[in-house]
C-alpha positions as CSV (number, residue, x, y, z in Angstrom):
1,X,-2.6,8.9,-27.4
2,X,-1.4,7.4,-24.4
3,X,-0.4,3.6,-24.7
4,X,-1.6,0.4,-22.6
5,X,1.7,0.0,-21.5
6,X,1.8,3.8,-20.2
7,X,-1.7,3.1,-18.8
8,X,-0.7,0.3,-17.1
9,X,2.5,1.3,-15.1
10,X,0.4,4.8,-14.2
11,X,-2.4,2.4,-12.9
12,X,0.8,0.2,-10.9
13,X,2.0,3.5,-9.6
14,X,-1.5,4.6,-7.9
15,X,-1.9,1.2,-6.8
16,X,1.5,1.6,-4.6
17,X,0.7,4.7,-3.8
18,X,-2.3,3.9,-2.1
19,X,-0.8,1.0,-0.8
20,X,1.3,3.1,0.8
21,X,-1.7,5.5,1.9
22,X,-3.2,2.5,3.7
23,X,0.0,1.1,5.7
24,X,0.8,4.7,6.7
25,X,-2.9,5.2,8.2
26,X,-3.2,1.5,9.7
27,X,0.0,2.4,11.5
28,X,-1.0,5.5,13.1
29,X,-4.0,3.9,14.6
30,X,-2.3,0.4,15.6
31,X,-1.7,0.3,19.6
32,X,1.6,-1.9,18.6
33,X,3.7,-3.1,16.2
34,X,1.8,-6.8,16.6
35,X,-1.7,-5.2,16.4
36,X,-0.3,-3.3,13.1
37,X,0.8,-5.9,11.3
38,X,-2.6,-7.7,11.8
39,X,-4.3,-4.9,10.6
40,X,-2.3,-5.2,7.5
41,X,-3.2,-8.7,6.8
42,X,-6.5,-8.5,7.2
43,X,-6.3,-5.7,4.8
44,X,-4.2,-8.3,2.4
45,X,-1.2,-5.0,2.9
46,X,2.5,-6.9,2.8
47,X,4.5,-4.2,5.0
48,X,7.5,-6.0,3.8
49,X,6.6,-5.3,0.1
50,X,6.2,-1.7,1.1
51,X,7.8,0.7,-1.8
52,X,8.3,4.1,-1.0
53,X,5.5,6.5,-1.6
């Protein structure tokens, strides 16, 4: 039986993940670094926070 806390830091680890996901695809499609990192805040996405995925 798997426990909360197990179940917790698995759901925190797909949550980065597709974090991750997200920045990565926002920043192929931004025409700059200025237009990315609007993109990302308007998606609530910190690239400073980013953790590697």
């Amino acid at each position: 039986m798997i426990g909360r806390a197990a179940v917790r830091e698995q759901e925190t680890r797909h949550h980065a993940l597709q974090c991750a996901k997200a920045m990565r695809t926002v920043a192929d499609h931004a025409t700059d670094a200025s237009d990315c990192r609007e993109l990302l805040e308007m998606l609530g996405l910190d690239a400073s926070h980013r953790t590697a995925g």
